[in-house]
Each structure stands twice: as structure tokens, then as C-alpha cells.
C-alpha positions as CSV (number, residue, x, y, z in Angstrom):
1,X,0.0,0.0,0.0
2,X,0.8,3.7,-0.6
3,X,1.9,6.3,1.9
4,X,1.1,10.0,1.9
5,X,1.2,13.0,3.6
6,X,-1.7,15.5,4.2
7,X,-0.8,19.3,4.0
8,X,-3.2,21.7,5.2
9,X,-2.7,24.6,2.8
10,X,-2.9,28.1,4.4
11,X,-0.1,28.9,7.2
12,X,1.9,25.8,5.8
13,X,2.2,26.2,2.1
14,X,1.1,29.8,1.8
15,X,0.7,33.3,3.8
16,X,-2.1,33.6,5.5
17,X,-3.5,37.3,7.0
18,X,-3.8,37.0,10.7
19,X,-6.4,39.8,12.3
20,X,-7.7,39.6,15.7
21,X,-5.9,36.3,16.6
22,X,-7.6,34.4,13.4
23,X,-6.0,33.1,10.2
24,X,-7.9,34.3,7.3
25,X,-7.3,32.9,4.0
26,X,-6.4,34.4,1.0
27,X,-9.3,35.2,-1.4
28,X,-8.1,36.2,-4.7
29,X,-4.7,35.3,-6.4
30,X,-2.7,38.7,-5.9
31,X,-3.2,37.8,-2.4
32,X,-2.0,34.3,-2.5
33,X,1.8,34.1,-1.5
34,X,3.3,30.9,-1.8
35,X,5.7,30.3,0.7
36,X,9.0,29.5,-0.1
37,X,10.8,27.6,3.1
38,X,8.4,25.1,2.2
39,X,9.8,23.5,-0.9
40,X,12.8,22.0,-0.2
41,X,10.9,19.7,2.7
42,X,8.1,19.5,-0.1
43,X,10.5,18.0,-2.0
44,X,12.3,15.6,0.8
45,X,9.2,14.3,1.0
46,X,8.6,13.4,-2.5
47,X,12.6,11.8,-2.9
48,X,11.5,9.9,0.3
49,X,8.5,8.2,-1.9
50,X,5.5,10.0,0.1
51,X,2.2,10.6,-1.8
52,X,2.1,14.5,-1.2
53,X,-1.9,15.8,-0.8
54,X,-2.8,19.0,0.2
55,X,-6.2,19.4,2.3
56,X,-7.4,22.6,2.8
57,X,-11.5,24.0,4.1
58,X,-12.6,26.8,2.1
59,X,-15.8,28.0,3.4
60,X,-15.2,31.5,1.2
61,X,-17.2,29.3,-1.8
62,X,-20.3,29.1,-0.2
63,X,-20.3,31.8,1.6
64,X,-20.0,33.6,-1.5
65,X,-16.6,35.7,-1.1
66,X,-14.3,32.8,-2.6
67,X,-14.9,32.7,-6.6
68,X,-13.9,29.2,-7.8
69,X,-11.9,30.9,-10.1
70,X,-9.6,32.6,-8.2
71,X,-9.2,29.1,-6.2
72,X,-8.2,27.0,-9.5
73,X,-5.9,29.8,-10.1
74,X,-4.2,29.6,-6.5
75,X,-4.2,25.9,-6.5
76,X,-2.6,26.3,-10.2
77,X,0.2,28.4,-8.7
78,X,0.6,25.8,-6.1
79,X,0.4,22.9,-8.2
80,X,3.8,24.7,-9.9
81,X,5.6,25.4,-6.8
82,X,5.4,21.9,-5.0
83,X,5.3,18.3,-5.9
84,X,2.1,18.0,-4.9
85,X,-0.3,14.7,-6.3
86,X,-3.6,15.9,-5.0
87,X,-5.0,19.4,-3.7
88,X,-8.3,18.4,-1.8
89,X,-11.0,21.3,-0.6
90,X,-14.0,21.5,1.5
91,X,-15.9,24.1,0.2
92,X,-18.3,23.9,2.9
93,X,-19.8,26.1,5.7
94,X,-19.4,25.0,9.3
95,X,-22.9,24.4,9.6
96,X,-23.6,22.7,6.1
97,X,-22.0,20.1,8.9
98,X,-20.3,18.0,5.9
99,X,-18.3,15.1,6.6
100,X,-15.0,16.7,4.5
101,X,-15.1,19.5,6.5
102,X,-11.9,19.3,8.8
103,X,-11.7,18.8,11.8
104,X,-14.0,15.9,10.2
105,X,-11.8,13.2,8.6
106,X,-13.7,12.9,4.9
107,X,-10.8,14.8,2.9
108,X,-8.5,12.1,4.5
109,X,-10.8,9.2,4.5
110,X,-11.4,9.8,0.6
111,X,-7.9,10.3,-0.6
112,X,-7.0,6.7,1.4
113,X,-9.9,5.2,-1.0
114,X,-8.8,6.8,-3.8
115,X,-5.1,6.7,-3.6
116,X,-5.0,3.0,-1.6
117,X,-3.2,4.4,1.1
118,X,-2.4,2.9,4.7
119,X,-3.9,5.3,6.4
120,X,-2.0,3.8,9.9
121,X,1.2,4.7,7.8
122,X,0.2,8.0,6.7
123,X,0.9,12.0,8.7
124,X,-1.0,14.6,8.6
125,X,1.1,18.6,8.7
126,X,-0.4,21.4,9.9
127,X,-0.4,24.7,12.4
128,X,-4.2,23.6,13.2
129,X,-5.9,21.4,15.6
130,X,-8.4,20.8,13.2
131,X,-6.3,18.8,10.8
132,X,-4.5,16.9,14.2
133,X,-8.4,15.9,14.8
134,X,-8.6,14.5,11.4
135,X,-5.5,12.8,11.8
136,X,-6.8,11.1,14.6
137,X,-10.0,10.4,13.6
138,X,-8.6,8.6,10.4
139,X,-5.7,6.8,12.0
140,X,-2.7,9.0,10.8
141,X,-0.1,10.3,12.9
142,X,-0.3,14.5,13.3
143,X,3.1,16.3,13.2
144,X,1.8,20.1,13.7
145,X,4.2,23.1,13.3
146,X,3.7,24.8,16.8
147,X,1.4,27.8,16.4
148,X,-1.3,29.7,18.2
149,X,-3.7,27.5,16.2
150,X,-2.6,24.1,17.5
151,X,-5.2,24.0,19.9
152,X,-5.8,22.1,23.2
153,X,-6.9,18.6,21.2
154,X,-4.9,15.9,20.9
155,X,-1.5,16.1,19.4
156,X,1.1,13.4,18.4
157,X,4.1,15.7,18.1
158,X,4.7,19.2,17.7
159,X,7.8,20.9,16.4
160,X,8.8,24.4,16.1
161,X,9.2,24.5,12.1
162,X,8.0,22.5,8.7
163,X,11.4,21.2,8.4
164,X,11.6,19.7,11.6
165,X,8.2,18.0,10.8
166,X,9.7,16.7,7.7
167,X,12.9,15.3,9.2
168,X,10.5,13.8,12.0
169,X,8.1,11.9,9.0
170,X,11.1,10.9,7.1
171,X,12.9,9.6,10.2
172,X,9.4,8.0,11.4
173,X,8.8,5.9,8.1
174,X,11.9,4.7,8.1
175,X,11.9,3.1,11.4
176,X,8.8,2.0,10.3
177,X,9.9,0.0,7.3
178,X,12.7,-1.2,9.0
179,X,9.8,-3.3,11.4
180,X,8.2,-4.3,8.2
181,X,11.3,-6.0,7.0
């Protein structure tokens, strides 16, 4: 079976806006700033033979003040930057109550069908406790970069930086397939 890991999108792959302690997420392409101390781990990733999907909730599309548009185009932009396989979104509402909404597991539990992935042998990175719920919910392991938005749920490891979570999955997957064998 295949391995991957989930990226949340905004505060780990691009600038986000923070205004009165909130993220807010980019909602046009001139404000979409991809950032670049994410690409090498991006990249150590991929060498290392991960699946590399992005996950990311969007509730500016139905609330109206998200054009899909402007999302293909940021996700086209993305799409160049990293060696990414999948970009996943929830376009949803918090109280459409959908089951891809994170911290609901369905963008996880979707790609495992999809992709034939282990989800047991798969991570989940992000600055949210949101996506460490959906980790948890769907059997992967979370590796959050420590932020105000990590949240008081439960966390399997947080590290100051994305390339410490990277050296941490690698390092992981490898002891792991060292049991296998």
C-alpha cells in the first residue's frame, strides 16, 4: 500500500493574514503568496517516496466571497511550486455540517480510498488542531508546526518548524519500514 502525507494549505504552504488572533485565508490570487521555506521539505518528502496531498476547508465558496476561479488559479500556482499529487477542498460552511469539513476526517478518508493508502502509515502537517483531529479520527499520525492555532486537542508531536516535521516523517517511516522488513 501507498503512503502520503496531508498538507493543510494556508499557514503551511502559503501566507495567511492574521487579524484579531484568526488566520484568514487568501481570497483572490494577488493575495495568494506561496511560501518558499516550504519547498525544499516538499521536496524531501517526494525523494522519500510519500504521496504528497494537500487538504485545505474553504468556506469563502459558499459563503459567496471565494470565486472558484480565483481558487483554481491559487491551486494552479501551487500545483507549480510543489510536488504536490492531490490538492483536496471542503468548500463547505461550518454548519452545512459535511463530513470533508476538517476537523471531520472525509478529505483524509477519501484520498485513502482513492489513492489505496495505509492510512496507519500516513501523517498529517499542519499549524491547526483541526487537521490533528482529522489525523486522529482517520488513523494517521499528526506532526503540527507549533502555532497559536494548535489548539488544546490531541496532538502526536509538535515541532517548532515544517522542516523539523519533515525530518520527524522521514525519520518516522523509516523506522517504520525497518519493522516491516
Amino acid at each position: 500500500m501507498k503512503h502520503a502525507v496531508f498538507i493543510e494549505r494556508d499557514g503551511i504552504l502559503n501566507q495567511v493574514r492574521i487579524q484579531n488572533r484568526q488566520q484568514f485565508s487568501p481570497r483572490c490570487v494577488e493575495e495568494f503568496l506561496i511560501k518558499d521555506e516550504a519547498v525544499e521539505p516538499l521536496r524531501a518528502l517526494k525523494a522519500a517516496g510519500f504521496l504528497l496531498i494537500v487538504t485545505t476547508n474553504q468556506p469563502g465558496l459558499s459563503r459567496g466571497y471565494l470565486a472558484r476561479r480565483e481558487l483554481d488559479r491559487m491551486h494552479q500556482l501551487l500545483g507549480a511550486a510543489f510536488p504536490v499529487d492531490e490538492i483536496l477542498t471542503c468548500p463547505h460552511d461550518e454548519m452545512d455540517r459535511c463530513p470533508c469539513r476538517k476537523p471531520k476526517p472525509g478529505l483524509i478518508t477519501e484520498s485513502g480510498f482513492k489513492w489505496h493508502l495505509d492510512l496507519d502509515r500516513c501523517y498529517v502537517i499542519s499549524d491547526k488542531w483541526q487537521d490533528a483531529e482529522a489525523a486522529r479520527a482517520s488513523g494517521c499520525l499528526s506532526l503540527l508546526v507549533r502555532s497559536p492555532w494548535n489548539g488544546p486537542v490531541h496532538h502526536d508531536l509538535v515541532l517548532p518548524d515544517l522542516s523539523g516535521v519533515v525530518r520527524k516523517i522521514i525519520h518516522l517511516h523509516a523506522l517504520s519500514q525497518a519493522l516491516v522488513h
